[in-house]
C-alpha positions in Angstrom: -6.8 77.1 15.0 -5.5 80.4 15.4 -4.0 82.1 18.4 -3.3 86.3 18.4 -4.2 86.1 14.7 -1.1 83.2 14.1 -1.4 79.7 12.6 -0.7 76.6 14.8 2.3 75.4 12.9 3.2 79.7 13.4 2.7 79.4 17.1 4.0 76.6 17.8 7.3 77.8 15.6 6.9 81.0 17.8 7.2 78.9 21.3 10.2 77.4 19.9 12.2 80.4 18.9 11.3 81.6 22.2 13.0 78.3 24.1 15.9 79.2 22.4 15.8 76.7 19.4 17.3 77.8 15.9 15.8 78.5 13.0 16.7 75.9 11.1 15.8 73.2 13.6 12.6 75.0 14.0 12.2 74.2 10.3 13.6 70.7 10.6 11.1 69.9 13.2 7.9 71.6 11.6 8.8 70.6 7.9 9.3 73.7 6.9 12.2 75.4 5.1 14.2 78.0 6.7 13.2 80.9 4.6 9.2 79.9 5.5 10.5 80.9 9.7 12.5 83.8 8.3 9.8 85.5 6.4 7.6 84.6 9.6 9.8 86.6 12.4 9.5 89.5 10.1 5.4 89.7 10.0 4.5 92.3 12.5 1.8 90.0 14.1 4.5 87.0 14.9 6.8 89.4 15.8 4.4 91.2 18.7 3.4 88.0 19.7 7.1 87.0 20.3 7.6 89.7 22.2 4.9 89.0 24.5 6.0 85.5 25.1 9.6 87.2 25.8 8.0 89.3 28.5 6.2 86.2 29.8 9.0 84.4 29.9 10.9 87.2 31.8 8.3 87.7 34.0 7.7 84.0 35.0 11.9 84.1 35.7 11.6 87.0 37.5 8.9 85.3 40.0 10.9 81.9 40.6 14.3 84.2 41.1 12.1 85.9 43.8 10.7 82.7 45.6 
């Protein structure tokens, strides 16, 4: 399965970087090595779609805070 052009184990490393985890529990938890999640938040694709979660995150913050 792909979502925005990203691998499951990608997206799903994507939604945890954007909870806040660390990289190396990312890894940890995915059974991946560090370097694998390093080298992926430097591929322009993961990186956009980072940012979008970001600005859905925000946004979804922004809304409750407003409430």
């Amino acid at each position: 399965m792909e979502k925005n052009n990203l691998t499951a184990k990608q997206w799903l490393a994507l939604e945890l970087l954007v909870e806040g985890a660390q990289v190396k529990d990312v890894a940890a938890d995915l059974k991946l090595s560090r370097h694998t999640i390093s080298r992926w938040k430097r591929l322009p694709r993961f990186e956009e779609a980072m940012q979008r979660q970001y600005q859905r995150k925000k946004q979804a913050i922004s809304r409750r805070m407003l409430d």
